[in-house]
N, C-alpha and C positions, 0 to 999 in steps of 0.2 A: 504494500500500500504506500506511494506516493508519500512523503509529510511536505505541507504547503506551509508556506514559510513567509511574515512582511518587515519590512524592515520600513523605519523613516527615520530622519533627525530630528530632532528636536526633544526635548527633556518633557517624557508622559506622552507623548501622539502615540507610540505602538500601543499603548495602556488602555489612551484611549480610544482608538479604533478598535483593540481588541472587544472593551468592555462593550462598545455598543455595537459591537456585531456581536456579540452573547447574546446580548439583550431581542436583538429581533429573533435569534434561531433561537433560545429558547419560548420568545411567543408563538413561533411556527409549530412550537411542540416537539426540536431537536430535544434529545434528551443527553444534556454536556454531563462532560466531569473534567476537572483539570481546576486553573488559576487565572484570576483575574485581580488587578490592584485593587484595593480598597483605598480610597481616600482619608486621614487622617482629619476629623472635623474640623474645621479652621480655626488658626489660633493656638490648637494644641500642641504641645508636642516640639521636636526638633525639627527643620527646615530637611532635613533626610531619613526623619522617621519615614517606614515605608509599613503596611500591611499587606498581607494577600488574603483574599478568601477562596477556599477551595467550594469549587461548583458540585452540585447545583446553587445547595443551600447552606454554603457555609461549614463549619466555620469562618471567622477573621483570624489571623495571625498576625500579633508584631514580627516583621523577620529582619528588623534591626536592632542594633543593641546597640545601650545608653551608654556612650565612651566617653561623655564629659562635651563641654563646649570648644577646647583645647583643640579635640582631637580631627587628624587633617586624613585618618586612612580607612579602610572600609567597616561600615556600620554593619554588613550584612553576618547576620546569626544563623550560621554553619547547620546546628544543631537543630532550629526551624526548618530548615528547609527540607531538612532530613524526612522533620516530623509530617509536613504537609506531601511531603513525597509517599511517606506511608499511608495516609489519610485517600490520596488522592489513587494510588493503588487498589487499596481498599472497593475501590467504587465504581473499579474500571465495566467488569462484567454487566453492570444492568446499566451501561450507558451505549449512546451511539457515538461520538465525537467527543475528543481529547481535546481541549484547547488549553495552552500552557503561554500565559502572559509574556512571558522573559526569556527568551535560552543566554543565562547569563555564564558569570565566573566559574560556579561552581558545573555548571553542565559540562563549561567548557572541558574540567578536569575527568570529565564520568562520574560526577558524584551529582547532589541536587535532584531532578526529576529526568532527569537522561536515561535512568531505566525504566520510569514509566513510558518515556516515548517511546523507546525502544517493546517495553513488553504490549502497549496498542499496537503497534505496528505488526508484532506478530499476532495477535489478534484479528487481522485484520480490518480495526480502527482506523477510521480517518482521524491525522492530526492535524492542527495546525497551529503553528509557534512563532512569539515576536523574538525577533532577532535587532538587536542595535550593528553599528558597523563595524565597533569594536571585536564581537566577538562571532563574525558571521563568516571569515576563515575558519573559526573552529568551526562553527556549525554544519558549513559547506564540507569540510571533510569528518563531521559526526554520520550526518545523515548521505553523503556520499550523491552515490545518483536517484537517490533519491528524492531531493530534494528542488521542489520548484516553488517559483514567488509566486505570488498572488498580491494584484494592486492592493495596494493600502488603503483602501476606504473603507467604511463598514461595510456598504452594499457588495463590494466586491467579497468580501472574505465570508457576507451571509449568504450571496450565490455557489461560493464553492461549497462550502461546508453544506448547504442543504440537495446540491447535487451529489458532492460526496455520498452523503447516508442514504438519498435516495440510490445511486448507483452501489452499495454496501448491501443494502435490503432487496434489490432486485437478486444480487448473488448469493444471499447466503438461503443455505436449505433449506427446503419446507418439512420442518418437523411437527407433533403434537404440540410443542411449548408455543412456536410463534403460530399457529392458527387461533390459540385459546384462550 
């Protein structure tokens, strides 16, 4: 299976194209699992606190850690990611499409949620993952030939994904489970 892949610049645009092309494939009735940012309510917090929630419905996770006002190097909490990677595993079987906010630092090493996409894909899961530019060398040789862009707008990324699952659902068997 394909993993489609977008990338843009700017600080939040993959976040938020991803988030609102969730938003419409989940009102079409996609049934997601993976990560999408969560916004920090305004005011709160550090200018690089980040959250994820894991799809459909949550949880939120802080996946930064508080290193002082000082501190000039990465917020990102290792051991969150971990935890959401478990979580988001967890979930994978009673979903149709993977969507994964970030392929960031930690993907880039194999750790993070790189085995999730890896274990959809042998599922035969559609994914698809924001990619910044920094780490879309890694990504391009994680995901190999398998991987193609898809524009960046939400509309564009809710036509693949809802073609996806429909082309998913025409292939897979007709057994007793999915007639009933």
């Amino acid at each position: 299976m394909p993993i489609r892949y977008i990338t843009l610049q700017g600080r939040g645009l993959i976040d938020d194209c991803i988030a609102s092309a969730v938003s419409m494939l989940q009102d079409s009735g996609i049934r997601i699992v993976g990560t999408v940012r969560d916004a920090p309510a305004l005011g709160e917090g550090h200018a690089c606190d980040m959250d994820l929630r894991v799809l459909p419905d949550g949880p939120s996770y802080r996946i930064s850690q508080a290193l002082g006002a000082a501190s000039r190097g990465c917020r990102l909490d290792p051991t969150m990611i971990e935890t959401i990677a478990a979580s988001v595993a967890s979930r994978l079987g009673s979903r149709q499409l993977l969507v994964i906010n970030k392929f960031g630092k930690l993907e880039c090493q194999g750790r993070g949620l790189s085995q999730v996409i890896a274990q959809a894909t042998d599922m035969g899961m559609p994914v698809i993952v924001g990619v910044n530019g920094l780490n879309l060398n890694d990504f391009l040789a994680y995901a190999g030939e398998f991987a193609r862009e898809v524009e960046a707008v939400p509309k564009a990324v809710f036509a693949w994904g809802l073609a996806a699952v429909t082309s998913t659902r025409a292939k897979a068997p007709v057994t007793a489970a999915s007639v009933l």
